[in-house]
C-alpha positions in Angstrom: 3.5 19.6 38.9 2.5 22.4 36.5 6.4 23.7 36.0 7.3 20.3 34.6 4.7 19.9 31.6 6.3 22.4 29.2 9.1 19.8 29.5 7.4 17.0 29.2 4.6 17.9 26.6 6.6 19.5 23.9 5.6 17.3 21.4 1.9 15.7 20.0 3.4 12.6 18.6 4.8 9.6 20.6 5.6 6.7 18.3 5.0 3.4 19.8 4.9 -0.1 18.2 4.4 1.0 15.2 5.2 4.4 13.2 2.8 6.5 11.6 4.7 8.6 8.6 1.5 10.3 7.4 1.0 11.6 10.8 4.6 13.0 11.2 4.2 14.3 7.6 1.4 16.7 8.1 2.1 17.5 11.0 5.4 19.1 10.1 3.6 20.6 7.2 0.5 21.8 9.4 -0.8 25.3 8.7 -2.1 27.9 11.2 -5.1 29.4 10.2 -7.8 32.0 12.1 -11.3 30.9 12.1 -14.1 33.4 11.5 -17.5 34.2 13.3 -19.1 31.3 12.7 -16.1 29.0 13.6 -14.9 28.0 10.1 -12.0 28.3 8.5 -12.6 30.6 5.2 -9.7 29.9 2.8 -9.8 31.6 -0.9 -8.9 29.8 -4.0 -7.5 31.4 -7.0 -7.8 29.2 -10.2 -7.2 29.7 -14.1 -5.8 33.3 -15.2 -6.9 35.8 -17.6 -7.4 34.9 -21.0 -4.5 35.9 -23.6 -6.2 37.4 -26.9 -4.6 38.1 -30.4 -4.8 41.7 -31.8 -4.2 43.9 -34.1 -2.1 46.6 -34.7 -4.8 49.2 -34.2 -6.8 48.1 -31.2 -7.9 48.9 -28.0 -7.6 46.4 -25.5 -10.0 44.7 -24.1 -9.6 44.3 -20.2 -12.3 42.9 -18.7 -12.1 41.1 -15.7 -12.4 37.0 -14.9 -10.9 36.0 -11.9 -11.9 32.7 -11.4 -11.6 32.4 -7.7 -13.7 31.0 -4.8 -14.0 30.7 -1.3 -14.2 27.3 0.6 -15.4 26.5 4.0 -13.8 24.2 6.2 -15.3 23.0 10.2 -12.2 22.4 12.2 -13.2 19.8 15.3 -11.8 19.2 18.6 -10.4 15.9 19.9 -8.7 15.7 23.4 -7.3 13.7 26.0 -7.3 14.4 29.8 -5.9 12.4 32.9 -6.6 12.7 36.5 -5.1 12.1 40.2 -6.7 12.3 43.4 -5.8 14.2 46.1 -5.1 11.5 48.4 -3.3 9.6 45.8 -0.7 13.1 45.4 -0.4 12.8 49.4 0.0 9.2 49.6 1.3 7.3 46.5 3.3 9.5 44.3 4.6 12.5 47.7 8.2 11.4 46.5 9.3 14.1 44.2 10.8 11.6 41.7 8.2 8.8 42.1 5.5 11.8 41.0 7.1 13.2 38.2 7.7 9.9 36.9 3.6 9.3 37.2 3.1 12.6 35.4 5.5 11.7 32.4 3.7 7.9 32.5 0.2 9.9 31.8 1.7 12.4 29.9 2.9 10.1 27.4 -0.6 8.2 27.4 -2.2 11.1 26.5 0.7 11.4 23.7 -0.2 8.3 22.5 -3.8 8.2 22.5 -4.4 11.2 20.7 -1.6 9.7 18.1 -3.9 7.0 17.5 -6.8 9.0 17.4 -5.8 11.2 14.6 -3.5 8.7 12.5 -6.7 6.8 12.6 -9.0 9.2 11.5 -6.2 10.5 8.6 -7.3 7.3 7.0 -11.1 6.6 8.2 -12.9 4.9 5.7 -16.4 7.1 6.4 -13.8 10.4 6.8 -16.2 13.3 8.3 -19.3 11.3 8.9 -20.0 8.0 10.2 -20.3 4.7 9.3 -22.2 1.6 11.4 -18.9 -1.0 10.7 -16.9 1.7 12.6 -19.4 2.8 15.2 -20.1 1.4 18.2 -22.6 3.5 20.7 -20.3 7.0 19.8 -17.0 4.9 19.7 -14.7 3.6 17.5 -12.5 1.0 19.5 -9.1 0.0 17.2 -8.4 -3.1 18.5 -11.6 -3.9 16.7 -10.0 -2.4 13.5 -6.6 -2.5 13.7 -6.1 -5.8 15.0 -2.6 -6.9 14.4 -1.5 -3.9 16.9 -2.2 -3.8 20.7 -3.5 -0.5 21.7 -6.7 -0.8 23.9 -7.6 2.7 22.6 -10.7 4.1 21.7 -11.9 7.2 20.3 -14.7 8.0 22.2 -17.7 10.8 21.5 -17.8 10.3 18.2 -19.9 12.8 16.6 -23.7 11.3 14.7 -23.5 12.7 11.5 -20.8 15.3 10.9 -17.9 16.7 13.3 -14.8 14.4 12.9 -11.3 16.3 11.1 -11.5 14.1 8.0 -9.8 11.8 6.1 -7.8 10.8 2.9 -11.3 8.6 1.6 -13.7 11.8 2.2 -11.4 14.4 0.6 -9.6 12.6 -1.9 -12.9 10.7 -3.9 -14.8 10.4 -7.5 -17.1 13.1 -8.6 -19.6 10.4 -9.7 -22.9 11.3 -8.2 -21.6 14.5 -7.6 -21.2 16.2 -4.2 -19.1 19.4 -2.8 -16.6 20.1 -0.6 -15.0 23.4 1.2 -18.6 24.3 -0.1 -17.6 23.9 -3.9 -19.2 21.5 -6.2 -17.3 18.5 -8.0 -18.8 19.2 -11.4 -16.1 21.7 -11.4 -13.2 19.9 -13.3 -10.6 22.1 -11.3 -12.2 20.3 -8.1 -12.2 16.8 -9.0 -9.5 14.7 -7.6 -7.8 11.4 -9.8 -9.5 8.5 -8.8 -9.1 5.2 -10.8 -9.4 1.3 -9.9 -6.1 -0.8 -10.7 -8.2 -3.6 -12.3 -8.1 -2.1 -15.9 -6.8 1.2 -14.9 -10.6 2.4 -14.5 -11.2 6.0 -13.9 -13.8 6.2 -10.9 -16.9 8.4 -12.1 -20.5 9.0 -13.0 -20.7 5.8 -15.6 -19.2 3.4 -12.5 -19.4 5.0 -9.2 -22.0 2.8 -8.1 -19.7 0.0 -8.6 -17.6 1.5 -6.0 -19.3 3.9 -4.0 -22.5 1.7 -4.0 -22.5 1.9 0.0 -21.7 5.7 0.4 -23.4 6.8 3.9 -25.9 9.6 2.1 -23.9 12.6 4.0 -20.5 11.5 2.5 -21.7 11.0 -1.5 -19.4 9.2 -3.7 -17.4 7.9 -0.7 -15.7 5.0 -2.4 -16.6 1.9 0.2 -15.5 -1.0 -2.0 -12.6 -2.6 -4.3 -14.9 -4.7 -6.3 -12.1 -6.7 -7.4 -8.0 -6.1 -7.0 -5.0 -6.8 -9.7 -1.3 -6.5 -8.7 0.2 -3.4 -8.7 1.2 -2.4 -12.4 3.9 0.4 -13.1 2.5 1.2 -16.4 -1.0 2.1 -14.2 0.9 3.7 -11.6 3.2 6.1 -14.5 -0.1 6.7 -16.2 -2.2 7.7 -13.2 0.9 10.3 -11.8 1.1 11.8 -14.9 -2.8 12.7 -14.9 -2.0 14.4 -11.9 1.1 16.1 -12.6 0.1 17.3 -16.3 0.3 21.4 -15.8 1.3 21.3 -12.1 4.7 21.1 -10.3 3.1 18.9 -7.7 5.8 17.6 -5.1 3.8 14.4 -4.9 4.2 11.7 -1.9 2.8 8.9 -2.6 1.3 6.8 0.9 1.3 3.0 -0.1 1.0 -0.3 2.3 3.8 -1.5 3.1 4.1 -5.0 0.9 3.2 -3.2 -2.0 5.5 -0.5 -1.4 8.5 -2.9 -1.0 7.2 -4.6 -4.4 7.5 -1.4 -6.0 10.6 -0.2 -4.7 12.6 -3.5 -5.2 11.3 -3.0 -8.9 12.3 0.3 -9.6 15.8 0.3 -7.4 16.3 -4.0 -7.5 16.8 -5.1 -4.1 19.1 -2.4 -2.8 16.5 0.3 -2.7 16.1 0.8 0.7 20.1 2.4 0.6 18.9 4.8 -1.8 19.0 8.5 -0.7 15.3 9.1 1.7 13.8 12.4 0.6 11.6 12.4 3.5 14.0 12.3 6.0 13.9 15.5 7.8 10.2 14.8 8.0 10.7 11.7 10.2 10.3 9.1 8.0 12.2 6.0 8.3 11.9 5.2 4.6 11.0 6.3 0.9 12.1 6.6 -2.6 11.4 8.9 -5.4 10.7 7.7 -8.9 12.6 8.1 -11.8 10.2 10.3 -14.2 8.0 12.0 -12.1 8.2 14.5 -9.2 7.3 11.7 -6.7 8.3 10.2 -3.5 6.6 7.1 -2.3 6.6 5.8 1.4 5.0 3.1 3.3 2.6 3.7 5.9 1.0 0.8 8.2 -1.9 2.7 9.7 -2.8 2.8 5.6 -2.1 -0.9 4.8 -4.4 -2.0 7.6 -7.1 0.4 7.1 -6.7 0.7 3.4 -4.6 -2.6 1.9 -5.2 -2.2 -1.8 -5.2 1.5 -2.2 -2.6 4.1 -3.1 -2.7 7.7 -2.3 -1.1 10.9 -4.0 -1.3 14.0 -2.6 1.0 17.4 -2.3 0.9 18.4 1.3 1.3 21.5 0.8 -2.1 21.5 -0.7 -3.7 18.7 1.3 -3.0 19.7 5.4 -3.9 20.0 8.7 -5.4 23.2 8.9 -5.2 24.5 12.6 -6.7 26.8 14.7 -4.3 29.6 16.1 -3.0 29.8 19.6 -5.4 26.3 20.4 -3.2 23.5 18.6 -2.6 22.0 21.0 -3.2 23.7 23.7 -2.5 22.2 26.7 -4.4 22.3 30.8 -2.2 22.1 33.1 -2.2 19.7 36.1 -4.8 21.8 38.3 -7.0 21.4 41.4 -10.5 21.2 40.4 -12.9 23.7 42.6 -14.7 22.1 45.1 -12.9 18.6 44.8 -10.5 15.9 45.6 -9.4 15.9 42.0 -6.4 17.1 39.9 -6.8 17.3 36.8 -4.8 17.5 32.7 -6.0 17.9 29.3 -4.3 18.6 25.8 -6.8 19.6 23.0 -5.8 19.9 19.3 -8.6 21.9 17.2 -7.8 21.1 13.6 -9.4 19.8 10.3 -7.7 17.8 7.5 -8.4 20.2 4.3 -7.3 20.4 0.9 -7.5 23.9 -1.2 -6.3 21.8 -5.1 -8.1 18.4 -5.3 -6.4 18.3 -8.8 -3.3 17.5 -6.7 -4.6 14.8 -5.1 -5.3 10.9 -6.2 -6.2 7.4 -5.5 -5.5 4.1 -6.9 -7.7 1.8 -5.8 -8.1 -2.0 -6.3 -4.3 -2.7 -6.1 -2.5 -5.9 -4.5 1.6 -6.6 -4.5 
């Protein structure tokens, strides 16, 4: 069996039902990174410049040195999926050579698919990197319990208490009301403060209102934004406003994730109804559709994973700035079909050790509170 899996497990992503665009996204845009002693990723961030100063004609210059820099710290996490066949199964059942390589391509493709769910689900967990008791149920998270319009009977099972799960759009990409950090940097730092606003006024998320929104925040994940408070439809003149708070100073190449009604609301506005022929700039990232917007470095898509988990919410981000940071040489890596010692048992696993991160929070955004 072991000659075949290179053939059959070349990819981590099998689409079914339903596609999964963020999913494809970052994981053509996925980074390799080495992990240090303590196993964490240690990435350094270089911000501002040095200072210009006037002089004079008769000077000496005054060179000292600012260099505005940090290092963050990032936990990548494991999540797997293994399948098994007994002994007397592989003698019995599946001893045709065709009947068992069609069995190992089944399972292979389950494990495919499962671990596809698992991480486009946790891309766009509401707790992120902690946990939260409306997702938890005794360590699992089942998604036919969440995601209910889609047949899956998957869970993700394990789940880590407090801390341990890769992360999501909602615990990266939040308000700095109550003030928290991340990579190991705090949010009172305007460099490291993402743009987070509620549709219903165009409201900018922060200290004066974050209890408004963030009023259920689990205490490890602070100013985790857990409600919409209220929703208003989709407004361009928000939407132009709130991209060009992110793209002032920056040459962001911004995608913008929406649910899918909205997105079609949007696009039908800004390319009438024949903007699904326009030109797709995401195409050679495997997604079906998108369109970019007329004034701003922009591209928006439609994502169905997001309009189930997250209906009324918009989210920018550069992904060359927000990614899946993974571990070298172990992403995936894949067990091969082997006899365990001492039993009847043959066994497979693929692991991907990984971590959602984001190294400029200025690039990212949310627009809460929206409806189409």
């Amino acid at each position: 069996m072991a000659q075949h899996v290179p053939i059959l497990m070349d990819t981590i992503v099998e689409l079914q039902k339903i596609k999964m665009p963020t999913v494809d996204i970052l994981w053509a845009k996925k980074q390799y990174k080495p992990i240090d002693n303590d196993h964490n990723f240690s990435l350094n961030v270089n911000y501002g410049g040095q200072s210009p100063r006037y002089g004079t004609r008769n000077m000496v210059f005054n060179t000292e040195v600012d260099p505005k820099s940090t290092r963050l710290t990032f936990t990548p996490n494991i999540m797997y999926v293994g399948s098994s066949v007994s002994d007397t199964d592989l003698r019995t059942i599946y001893k045709d050579g065709v009947q068992l390589i069609n069995e190992m391509d089944k399972r292979h493709n389950d494990c495919n698919t499962g671990l596809t769910w698992g991480l486009a689900y946790e891309l766009f967990a509401p707790a992120g990197y902690t946990t939260k008791e409306t997702e938890l149920s005794a360590s699992k998270i089942t998604l036919d319990n969440i995601l209910s319009d889609v047949q899956t009977e998957i869970s993700i099972e394990d789940v880590p208490g407090v801390t341990g799960r890769i992360g999501s759009f909602a615990s990266i990409i939040k308000p700095s009301g109550a003030g928290h950090t991340y990579g190991g940097f705090s949010s009172a730092n305007k460099m490291w403060q993402s743009h987070v606003y509620h549709n219903d006024g165009f409201i900018a998320i922060d200290s004066t209102n974050y209890t408004t929104y963030c009023a259920d925040a689990p205490s490890d994940n602070v100013d985790l934004v857990t409600t919409m408070s209220t929703t208003a439809k989709w407004n361009m003149e928000n939407i132009d406003n709130w991209l060009e708070a992110i793209q002032q100073g920056a040459g962001f190449d911004l995608l913008i994730c929406c649910p899918p009604r909205i997105y079609a609301s949007i696009g039908r506005y800004l390319h009438a109804s024949d903007f699904g022929s326009q030109d797709n700039p995401l195409e050679d990232l495997g997604v079906d559709a998108s369109f970019k917007h007329p004034a701003f470095n922009a591209v928006f898509y439609a994502d169905p994973l997001a309009g189930m988990v997250w209906p009324n919410t918009l989210w920018a981000y550069d992904p060359e700035l927000l990614y899946l940071a993974c571990v070298e040489e172990v992403c995936p890596l894949i067990y091969e079909w082997e006899r365990l010692p001492g039993s009847t048992t043959v066994v497979f696993a693929k692991e991907i050790y990984l971590a959602l991160v984001c190294v400029n929070r200025r690039s990212t955004g949310a627009l809460h509170g929206v409806t189409a």
